[in-house]
N, C-alpha and C positions, 0 to 999 in steps of 0.2 A: 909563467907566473911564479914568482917567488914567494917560499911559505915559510922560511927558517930564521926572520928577522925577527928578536925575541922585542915583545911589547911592543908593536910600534900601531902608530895610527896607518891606516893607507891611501883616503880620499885624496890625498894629494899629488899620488905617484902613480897611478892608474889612469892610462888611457881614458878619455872619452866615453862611457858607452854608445850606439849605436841607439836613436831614437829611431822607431818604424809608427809612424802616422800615416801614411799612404798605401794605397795598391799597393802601387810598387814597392814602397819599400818590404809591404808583408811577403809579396813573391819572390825579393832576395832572400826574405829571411827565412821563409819556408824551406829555398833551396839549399841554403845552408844547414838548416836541421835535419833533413832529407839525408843530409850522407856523413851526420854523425853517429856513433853506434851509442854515445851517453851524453844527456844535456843536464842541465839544472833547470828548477821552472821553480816560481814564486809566485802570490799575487798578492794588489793592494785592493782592499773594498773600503768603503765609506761606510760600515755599520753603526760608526758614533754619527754620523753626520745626516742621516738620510732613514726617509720612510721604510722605504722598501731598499734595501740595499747592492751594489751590483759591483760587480768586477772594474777597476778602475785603472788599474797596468797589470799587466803580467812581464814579470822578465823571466829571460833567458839567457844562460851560459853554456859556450861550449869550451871546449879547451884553449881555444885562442880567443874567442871576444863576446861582450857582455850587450846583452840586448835590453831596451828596458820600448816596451808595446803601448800603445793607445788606446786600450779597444772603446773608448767613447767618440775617439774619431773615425772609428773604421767599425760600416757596417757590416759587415760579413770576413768571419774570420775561419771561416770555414778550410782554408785551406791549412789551417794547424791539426785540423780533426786525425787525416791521417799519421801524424806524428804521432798523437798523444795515444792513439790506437796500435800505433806500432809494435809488434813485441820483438822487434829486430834493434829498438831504439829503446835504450833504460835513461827512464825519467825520473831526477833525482828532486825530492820535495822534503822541505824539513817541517815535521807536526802537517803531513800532507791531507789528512783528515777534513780541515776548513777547506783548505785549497779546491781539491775533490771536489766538495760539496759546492761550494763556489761556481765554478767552471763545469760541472755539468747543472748546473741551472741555470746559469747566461746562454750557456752555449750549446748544451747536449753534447760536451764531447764525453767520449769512451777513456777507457785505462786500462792501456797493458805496460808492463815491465815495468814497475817503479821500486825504487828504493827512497825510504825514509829514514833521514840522517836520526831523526827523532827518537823513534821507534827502537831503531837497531840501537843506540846508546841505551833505552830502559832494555832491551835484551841482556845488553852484557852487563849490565848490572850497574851500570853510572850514574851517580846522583845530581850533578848539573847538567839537563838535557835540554835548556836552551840553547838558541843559536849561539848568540855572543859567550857565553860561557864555554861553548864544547869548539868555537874559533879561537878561543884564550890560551884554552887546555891545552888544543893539539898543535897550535901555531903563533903564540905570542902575540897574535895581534889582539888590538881592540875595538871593537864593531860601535860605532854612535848609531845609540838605539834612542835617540831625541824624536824619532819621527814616528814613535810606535803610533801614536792615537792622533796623527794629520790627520787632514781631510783631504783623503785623495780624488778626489772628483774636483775638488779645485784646478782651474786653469789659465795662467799656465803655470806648472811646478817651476819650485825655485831650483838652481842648481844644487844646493843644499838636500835639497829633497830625491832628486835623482840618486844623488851620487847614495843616499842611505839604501834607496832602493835596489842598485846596481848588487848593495853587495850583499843581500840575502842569499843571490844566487852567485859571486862569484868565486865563492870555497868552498862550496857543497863538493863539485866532480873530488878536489881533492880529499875533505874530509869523507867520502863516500870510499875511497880509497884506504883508508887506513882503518874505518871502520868496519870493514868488509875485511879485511886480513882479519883484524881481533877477533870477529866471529866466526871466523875460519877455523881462526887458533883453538878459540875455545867449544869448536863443535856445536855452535847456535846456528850456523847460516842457514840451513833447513825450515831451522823456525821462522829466521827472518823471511824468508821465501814466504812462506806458507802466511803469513802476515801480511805482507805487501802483497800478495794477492789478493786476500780477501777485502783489503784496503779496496783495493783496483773497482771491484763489483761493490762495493756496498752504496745501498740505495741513497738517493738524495732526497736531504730534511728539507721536509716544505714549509713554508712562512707563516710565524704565528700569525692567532687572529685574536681581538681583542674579544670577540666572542664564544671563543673556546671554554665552556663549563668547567672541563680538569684546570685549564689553564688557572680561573678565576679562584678554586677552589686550593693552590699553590701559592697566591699571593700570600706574601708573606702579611702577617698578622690578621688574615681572614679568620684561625679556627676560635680568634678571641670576638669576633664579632656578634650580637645577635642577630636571628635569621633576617628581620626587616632589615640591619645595617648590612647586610650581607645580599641585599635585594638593589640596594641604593649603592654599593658597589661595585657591582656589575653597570650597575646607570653610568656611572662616574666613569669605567673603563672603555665602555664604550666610547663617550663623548670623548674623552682622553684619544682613541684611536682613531677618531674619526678628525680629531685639530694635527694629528700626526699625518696622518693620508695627506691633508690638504697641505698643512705648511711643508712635506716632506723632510721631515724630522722624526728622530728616534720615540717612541712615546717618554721613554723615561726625561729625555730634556724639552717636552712639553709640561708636567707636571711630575712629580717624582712618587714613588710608592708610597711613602710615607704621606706625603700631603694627600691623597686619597683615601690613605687608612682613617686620616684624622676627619676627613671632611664625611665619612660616614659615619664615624663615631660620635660626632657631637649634631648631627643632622639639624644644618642649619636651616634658620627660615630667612636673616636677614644679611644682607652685605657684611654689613660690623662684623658679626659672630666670624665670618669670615677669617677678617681680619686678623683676629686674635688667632687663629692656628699660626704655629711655628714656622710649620712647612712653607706656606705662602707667603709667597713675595706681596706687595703694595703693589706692583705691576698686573702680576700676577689676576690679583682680585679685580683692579680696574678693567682688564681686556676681559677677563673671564668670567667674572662673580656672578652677575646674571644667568648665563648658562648653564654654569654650576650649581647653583638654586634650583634649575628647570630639572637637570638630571636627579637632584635630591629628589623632588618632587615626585619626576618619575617613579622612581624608586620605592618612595613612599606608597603608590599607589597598585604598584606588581607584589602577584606573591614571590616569597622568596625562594633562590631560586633553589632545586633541588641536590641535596648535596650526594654525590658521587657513592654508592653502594661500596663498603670495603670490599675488594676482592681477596674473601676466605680462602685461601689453601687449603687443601686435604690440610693435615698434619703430617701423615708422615712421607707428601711434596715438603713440610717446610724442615721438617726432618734430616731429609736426603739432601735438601740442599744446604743446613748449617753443617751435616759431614765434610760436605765438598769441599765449603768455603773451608774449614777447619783443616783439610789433608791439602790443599791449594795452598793458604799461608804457610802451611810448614814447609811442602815443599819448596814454595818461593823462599823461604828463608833457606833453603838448603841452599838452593844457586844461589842467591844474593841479589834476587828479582824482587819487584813488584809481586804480588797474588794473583794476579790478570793477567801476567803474562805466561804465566805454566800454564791457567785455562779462563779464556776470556768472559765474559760473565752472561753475554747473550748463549753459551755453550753450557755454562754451568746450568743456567737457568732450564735450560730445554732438555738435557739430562735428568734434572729434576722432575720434571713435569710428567717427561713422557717414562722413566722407570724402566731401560730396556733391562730383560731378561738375560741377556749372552754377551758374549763380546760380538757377535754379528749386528745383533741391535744394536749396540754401543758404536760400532761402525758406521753404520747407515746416519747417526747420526753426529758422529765426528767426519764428515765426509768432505768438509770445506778444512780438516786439521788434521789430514792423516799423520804429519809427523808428530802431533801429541797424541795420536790413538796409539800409536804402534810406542811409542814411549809410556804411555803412562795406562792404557786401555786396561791391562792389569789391575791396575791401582785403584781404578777409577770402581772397575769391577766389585774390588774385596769392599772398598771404601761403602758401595751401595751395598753389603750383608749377600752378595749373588756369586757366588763361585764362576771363580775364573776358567 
């Protein structure tokens, strides 16, 4: 593959990829992942388009040819599990985080050896860390990113569509390559390891629910409500999540935040009043205003609901951790990082809380980041008032 052509588009000069919709074709293409030592992997979900959301292609790149997967025509894809578990095979994913999350909740699969094009760019310090941006940077082309928000569950794609999808994954193995020298260069690769590991294992987010209490308690312009409008908004999310289940759509393009904030706040009795909200479509009120009324109603008649206890911090928890944050921004401003990346914030948090006494305690729980204990454990130390 050629990378040194400055500016240019490439859908047009690039082979075919390779569509796998069958058995068979996943058992070729398994056997081919099987005996490479680095692939690329991407995926497409339908989160604008669908209730409940699911994995809609997944492609793959190896150094000679570009795969783009069906997994809504193929039921069991089991035989990728042990790829993506491999630690003999580096799997390369850019912002691999969604991805991750994605693919072990369609499928359960596992994660060893990954690299993140993503990631390793906010290590060394780069401030375009998108795809198309960091394939600009290092290689003149220009990636059509027209198809960010398709509906990939649609069938069948257009060639148009494919080919945007081919090439999430077919400059990663190389850009994976020159980003992995830079970090070399500037003595980060450590870090990045130690990051794309903990990528590897981190647990998978499970799917909101429109009854979820903190959830309700996040809507934005909830804390201006009174406690009844705040009883009859929950009515209203509910019924919101229950026309999203059925018509299999996102809730937000069943009714929008706003038209629910409005329709609690003026707690209609009749269609009209309706009407006159902003938010709401003339569609909108005709399929729904009835219902909508019902849920007010509801509403009207619960108490409301209870709102979430702040969780008080000791003080001097909230103490130790505006230290942290405060010697983490400096130091990220030393290297020319992010604040998150010298110490990520689930780490800082848990520092905080639990107060180790030693560097042994501080250990035990730097223990998924030993190369920032053995770098910064020191620091971290004097930063908590606890002699190193």
């Amino acid at each position: 593959m050629g990378y040194n052509s400055p500016m240019m588009e490439v859908e047009d000069i690039l082979p075919d990829p390779i569509w796998v919709d069958t058995p068979e074709a996943l058992q070729a293409l398994s056997r081919d992942l099987e005996n490479q030592t680095i692939i690329a992997v991407d995926t497409e979900s339908n989160s604008l388009h669908a209730y409940r959301e699911q994995v809609c292609l997944i492609q793959f790149s190896t150094p000679r040819q570009d795969y783009v997967l069906d997994p809504l025509a193929l039921r069991d894809l089991s035989p990728l599990a042990p790829i993506f578990a491999s630690p003999a095979i580096e799997k390369i994913f850019h912002a691999a985080e969604y991805d991750l999350i994605c693919l072990k909740r369609d499928f359960n699969f596992c994660f060893e050896n990954l690299f993140d094009t993503m990631h390793a760019g906010r290590i060394l310090g780069r401030e375009g860390v998108g795809l198309s941006s960091m394939i600009e940077a290092e290689f003149g082309i220009v990636l059509n990113k027209h198809y960010q928000r398709a509906d990939w569950g649609m069938r069948p794609l257009s060639p148009e569509m494919l080919a945007y999808a081919r090439l999430d994954t077919h400059y990663l193995i190389a850009l994976r390559d020159r980003l992995r020298a830079a970090l070399q260069e500037k003595k980060r690769w450590e870090l990045a390891q130690e990051d794309f590991k903990r990528f590897c294992h981190a647990p998978c987010a499970s799917h909101a629910n429109g009854d979820n209490n903190d959830a309700l308690w996040r809507f934005p312009g909830v804390q201006q409500l009174e406690p009844q409008q705040v009883a009859i908004l929950q009515e209203l999310c509910r019924y919101r999540e229950a026309c999203a289940r059925e018509l299999n759509r996102p809730p937000f393009k069943v009714f929008s935040n706003q038209g629910l904030l409005e329709i609690a706040q003026v707690r209609p009795h009749y269609v009209e009043e309706l009407r006159l909200l902003p938010s709401l479509s003339e569609r909108q009120v005709r399929k729904y205003g009835r219902h909508l009324l019902e849920a007010v109603q509801r509403g009207r008649s619960l108490p409301p609901p209870r709102r979430p206890s702040p969780h008080m911090e000791d003080e001097r928890v909230l103490a130790r951790m505006e230290r942290l944050k405060e010697w983490r921004k400096m130091t990220g401003k030393q290297l020319g990082v992010e604040s998150d990346v010298v110490l990520p914030k689930d780490i800082l948090y848990t520092i905080s809380i639990t107060d180790p006494q030693n560097l042994e305690q501080l250990s035990a729980l730097m223990s998924q980041t030993p190369w920032r204990f053995q770098q910064y454990g020191p620091a971290i130390m004097k930063v908590l008032n606890k002699s190193a």
